[in-house]
N, C-alpha and C positions, 0 to 999 in steps of 0.2 A: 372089740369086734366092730368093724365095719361090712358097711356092703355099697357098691358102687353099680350106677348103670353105664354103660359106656357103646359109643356109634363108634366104627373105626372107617374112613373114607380112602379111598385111593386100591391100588391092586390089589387087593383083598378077598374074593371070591377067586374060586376055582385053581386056587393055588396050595389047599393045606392049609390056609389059618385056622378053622373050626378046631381040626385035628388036635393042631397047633396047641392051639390055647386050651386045650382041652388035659392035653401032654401034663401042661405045663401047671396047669390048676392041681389037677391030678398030686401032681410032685410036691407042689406047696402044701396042698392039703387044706385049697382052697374050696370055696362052694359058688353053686351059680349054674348058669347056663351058658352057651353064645348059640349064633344061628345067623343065617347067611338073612337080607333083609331084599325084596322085589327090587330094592334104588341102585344095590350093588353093594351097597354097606355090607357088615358084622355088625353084629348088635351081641353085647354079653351084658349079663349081671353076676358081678364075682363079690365074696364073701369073706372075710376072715383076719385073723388077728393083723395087728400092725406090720408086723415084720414080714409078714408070708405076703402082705398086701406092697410095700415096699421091693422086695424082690420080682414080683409080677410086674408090677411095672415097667421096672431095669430091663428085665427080661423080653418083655411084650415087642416090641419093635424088632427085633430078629428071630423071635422063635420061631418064623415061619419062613423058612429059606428061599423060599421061589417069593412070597409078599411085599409089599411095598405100603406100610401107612402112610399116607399125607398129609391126613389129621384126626387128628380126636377129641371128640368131647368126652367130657369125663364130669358126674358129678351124683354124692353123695346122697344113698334113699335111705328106706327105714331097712334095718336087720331083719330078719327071716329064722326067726331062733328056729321053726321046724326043719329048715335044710338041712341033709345029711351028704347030698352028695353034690358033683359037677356032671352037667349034663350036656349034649349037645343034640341043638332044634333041628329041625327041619334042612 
């Protein structure tokens, strides 16, 4: 079990990424949040075994058809053994 925080930069607001990655957590049967951030960014925290974390990834850059990433940081925090679910902020 992991959990990651991650900023996603570039087209990203007001295009379906929340949605998106929301879908797409969902599916994995990942946990976390995402939420749109005042700069323009996405901001998420996703959760979950290797594999489901590995496929989010793959996935992440197109699941949101109208979006455009440019970049990402990505980098490992502490687990959250009480999360049950995927959520989306504000």
């Amino acid at each position: 079990m992991k959990r990651y925080r991650v900023f996603l930069s570039g087209d990203v607001q007001g295009v379906g990424m929340r949605m998106s990655v929301y879908r797409l957590a969902k599916q994995l049967q990942l946990t976390g949040w995402v939420c749109n951030e005042p700069d323009g960014r996405v901001s998420l925290e996703v959760q979950g075994e290797a594999r489901s974390l590995l496929r989010f990834w793959e996935a992440l850059p197109v699941c949101a058809r109208w979006a455009q990433i440019d970049h990402m940081d990505r980098w490992e925090i502490p687990v959250q053994n009480e999360e049950t679910a995927f959520l989306v902020r504000g």
